[in-house]
C-alpha positions as CSV (number, residue, x, y, z in Angstrom):
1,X,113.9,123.2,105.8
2,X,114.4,119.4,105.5
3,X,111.2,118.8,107.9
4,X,109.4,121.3,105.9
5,X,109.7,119.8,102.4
6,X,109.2,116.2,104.3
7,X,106.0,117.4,106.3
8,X,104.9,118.7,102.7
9,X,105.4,116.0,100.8
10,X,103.5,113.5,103.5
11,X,101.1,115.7,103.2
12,X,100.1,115.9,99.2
13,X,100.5,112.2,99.9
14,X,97.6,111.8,102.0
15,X,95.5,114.4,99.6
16,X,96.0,112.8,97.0
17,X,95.4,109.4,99.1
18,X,92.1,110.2,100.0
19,X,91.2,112.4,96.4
20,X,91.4,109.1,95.2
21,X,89.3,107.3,97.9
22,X,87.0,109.6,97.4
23,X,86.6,109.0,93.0
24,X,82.8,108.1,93.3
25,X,83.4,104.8,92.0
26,X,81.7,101.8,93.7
27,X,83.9,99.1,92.1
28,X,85.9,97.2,94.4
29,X,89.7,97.5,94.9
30,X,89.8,93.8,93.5
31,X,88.1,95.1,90.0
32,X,91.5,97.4,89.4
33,X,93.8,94.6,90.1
34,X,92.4,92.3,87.5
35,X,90.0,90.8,89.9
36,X,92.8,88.8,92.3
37,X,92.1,88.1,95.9
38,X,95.6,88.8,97.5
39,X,95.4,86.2,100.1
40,X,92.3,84.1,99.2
41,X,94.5,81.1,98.3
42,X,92.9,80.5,95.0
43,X,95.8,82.6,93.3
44,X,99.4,82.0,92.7
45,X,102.3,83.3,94.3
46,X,102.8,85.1,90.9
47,X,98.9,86.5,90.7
48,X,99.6,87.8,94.1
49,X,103.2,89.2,93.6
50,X,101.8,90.8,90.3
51,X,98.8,92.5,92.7
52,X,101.3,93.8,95.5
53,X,103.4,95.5,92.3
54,X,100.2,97.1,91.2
55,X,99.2,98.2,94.8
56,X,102.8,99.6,95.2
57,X,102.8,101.5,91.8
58,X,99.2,102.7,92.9
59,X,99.6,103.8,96.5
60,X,103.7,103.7,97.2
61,X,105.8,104.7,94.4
62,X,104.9,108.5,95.0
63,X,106.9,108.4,98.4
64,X,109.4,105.2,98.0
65,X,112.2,104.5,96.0
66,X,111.7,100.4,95.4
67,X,114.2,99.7,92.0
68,X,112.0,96.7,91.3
69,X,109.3,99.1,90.9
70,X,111.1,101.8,89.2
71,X,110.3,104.0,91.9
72,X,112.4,106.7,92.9
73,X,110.0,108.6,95.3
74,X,112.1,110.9,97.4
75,X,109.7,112.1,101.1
76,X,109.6,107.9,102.6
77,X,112.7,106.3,103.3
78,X,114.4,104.2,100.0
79,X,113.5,100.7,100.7
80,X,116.1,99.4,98.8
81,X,118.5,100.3,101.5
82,X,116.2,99.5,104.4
83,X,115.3,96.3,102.9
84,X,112.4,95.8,105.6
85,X,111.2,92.4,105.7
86,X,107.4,91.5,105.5
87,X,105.9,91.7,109.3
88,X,107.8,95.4,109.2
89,X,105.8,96.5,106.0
90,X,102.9,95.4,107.2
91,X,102.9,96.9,110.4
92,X,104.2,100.2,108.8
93,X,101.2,100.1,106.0
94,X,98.7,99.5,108.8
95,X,99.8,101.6,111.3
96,X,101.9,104.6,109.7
97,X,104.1,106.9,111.8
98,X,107.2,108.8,111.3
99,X,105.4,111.1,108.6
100,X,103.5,108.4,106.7
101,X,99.6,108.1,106.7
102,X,98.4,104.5,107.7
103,X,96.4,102.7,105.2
104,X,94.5,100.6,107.0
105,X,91.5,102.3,106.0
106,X,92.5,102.4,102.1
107,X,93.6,99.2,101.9
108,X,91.7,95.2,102.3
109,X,94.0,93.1,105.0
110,X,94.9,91.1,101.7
111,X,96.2,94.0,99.6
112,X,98.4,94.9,102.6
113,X,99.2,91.6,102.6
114,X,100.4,91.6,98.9
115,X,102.4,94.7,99.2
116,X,104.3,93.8,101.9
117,X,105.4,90.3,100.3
118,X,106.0,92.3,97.1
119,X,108.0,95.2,98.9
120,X,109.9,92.3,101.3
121,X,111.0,90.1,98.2
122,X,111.9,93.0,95.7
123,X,113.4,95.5,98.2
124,X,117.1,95.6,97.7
125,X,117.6,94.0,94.1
């Protein structure tokens, strides 16, 4: 039943993933987070961390529980207690697996970028 409910859950996920991909709105993933360049090295380390919060609350928080975030999503794993550091996130976010859809195809290099610095630095707090 457990596989079930996770299988589901991954699932609506990715529906709702690519509903929202699919919003007919030709703006730029930048334009929704106030226009900051995760990465470009024109922002701050604040600009950016800011960014990978609104990317996490955006794309993450459905599936994660992340206290920093006020997420308590209950199908991914609770990344408080994993505390993954940043290469891990990023790989994960690229790549999926175990149940969760990759995002390579949602998201810019730089806004994986963001969330994994944000996810790495607030995991566990």
């Amino acid at each position: 039943m457990r596989v079930h409910q996770t299988l589901l859950g991954a699932i609506v996920c990715a529906a709702a993933l690519s509903i929202s991909a699919c919003g007919g709105d030709s703006t730029s993933s930048t334009a929704t987070t106030g226009g900051v360049e995760p990465g470009s090295g024109t922002t701050s380390s604040g600009a950016v961390a800011s960014v990978g919060a609104e990317l996490f609350a955006s794309n993450c928080a459905q599936c994660h529980t992340l206290a920093a975030a006020g997420a308590g999503g209950q199908v991914g794993p609770n990344l408080d207690d994993l505390a993954p550091d940043e290469a891990r996130v990023k790989e994960q976010v690229t790549n999926g697996g175990s149940g969760m859809p990759a995002f390579a195809d949602v998201l810019s290099d730089s806004e994986i970028d963001a969330v994994a610095a944000y996810v790495a630095d607030s995991a566990g707090q």
